[in-house]
C-alpha positions as CSV (number, residue, x, y, z in Angstrom):
1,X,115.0,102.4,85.7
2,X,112.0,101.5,83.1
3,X,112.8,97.9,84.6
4,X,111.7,98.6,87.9
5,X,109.2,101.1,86.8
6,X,107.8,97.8,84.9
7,X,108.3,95.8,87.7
8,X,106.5,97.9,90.1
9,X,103.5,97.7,87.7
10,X,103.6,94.1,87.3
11,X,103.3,93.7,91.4
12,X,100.7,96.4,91.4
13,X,98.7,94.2,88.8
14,X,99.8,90.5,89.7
15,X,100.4,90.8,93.8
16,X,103.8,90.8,95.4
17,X,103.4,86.9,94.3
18,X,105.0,87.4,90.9
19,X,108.0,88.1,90.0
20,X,110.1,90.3,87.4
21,X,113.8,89.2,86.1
22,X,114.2,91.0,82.6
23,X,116.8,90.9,79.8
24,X,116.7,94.5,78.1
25,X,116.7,92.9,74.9
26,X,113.7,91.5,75.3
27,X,111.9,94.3,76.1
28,X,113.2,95.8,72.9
29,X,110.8,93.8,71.4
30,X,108.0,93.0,73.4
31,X,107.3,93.8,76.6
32,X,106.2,92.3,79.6
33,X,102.6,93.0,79.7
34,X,102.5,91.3,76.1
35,X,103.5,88.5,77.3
36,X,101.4,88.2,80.0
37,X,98.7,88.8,77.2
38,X,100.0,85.9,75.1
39,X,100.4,83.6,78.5
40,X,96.5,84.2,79.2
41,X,95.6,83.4,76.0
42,X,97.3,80.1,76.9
43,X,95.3,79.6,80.1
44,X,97.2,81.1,82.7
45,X,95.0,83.2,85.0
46,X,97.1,84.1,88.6
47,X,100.9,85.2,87.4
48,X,103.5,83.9,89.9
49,X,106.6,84.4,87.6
50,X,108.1,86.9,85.1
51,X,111.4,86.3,83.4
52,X,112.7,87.1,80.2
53,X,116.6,85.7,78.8
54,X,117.6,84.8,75.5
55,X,115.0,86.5,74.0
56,X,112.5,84.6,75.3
57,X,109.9,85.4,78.1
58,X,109.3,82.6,80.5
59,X,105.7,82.9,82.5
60,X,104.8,80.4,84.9
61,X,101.2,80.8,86.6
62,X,98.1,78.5,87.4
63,X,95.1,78.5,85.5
64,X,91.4,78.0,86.4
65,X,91.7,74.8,87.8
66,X,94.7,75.5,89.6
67,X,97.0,73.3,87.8
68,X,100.8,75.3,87.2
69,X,101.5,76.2,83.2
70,X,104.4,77.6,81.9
71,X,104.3,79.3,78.8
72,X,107.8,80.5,76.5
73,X,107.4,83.1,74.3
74,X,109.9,84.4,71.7
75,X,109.9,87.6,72.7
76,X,111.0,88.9,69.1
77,X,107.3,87.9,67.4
78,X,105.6,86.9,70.2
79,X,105.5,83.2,69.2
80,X,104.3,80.6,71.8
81,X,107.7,78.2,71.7
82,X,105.9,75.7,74.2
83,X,103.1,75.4,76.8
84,X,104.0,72.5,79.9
85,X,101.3,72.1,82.1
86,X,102.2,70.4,85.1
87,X,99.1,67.9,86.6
């Protein structure tokens, strides 16, 4: 249930353009909104994607110039594992 209560946040917040797929584990230890936090801190400004497995969250996005990022987090931390921006 908190899943989709989260979910329902995120879309309220981000548009019915992103989307939510969450391991409970990681929201143990961090949750979503964090990451988003840590992704814009990265760059990424419009949210299109919001996944979590393994322990680590996943947000894909665009930033201000429109180019796609993708930013992993360990979700245990809150460490930035990698940042791909695509040209």
């Amino acid at each position: 249930m908190k899943s989709i209560i989260t979910a329902v946040a995120l879309f309220s917040i981000f548009g019915a353009g992103a989307a939510l797929a969450s391991d409970p584990s990681c929201e143990a230890h961090m949750k979503a909104e964090a990451a988003i936090g840590v992704a814009r801190t990265q760059g990424v400004a419009v949210i299109t994607d919001v996944e979590c497995d393994g322990g680590r969250w996943d947000i894909e996005g665009r930033n201000a110039q429109n180019l796609q990022l993708e930013v992993l987090i360990e979700a245990n931390g809150g460490r930035v594992i990698s940042v791909r921006r695509d040209h």
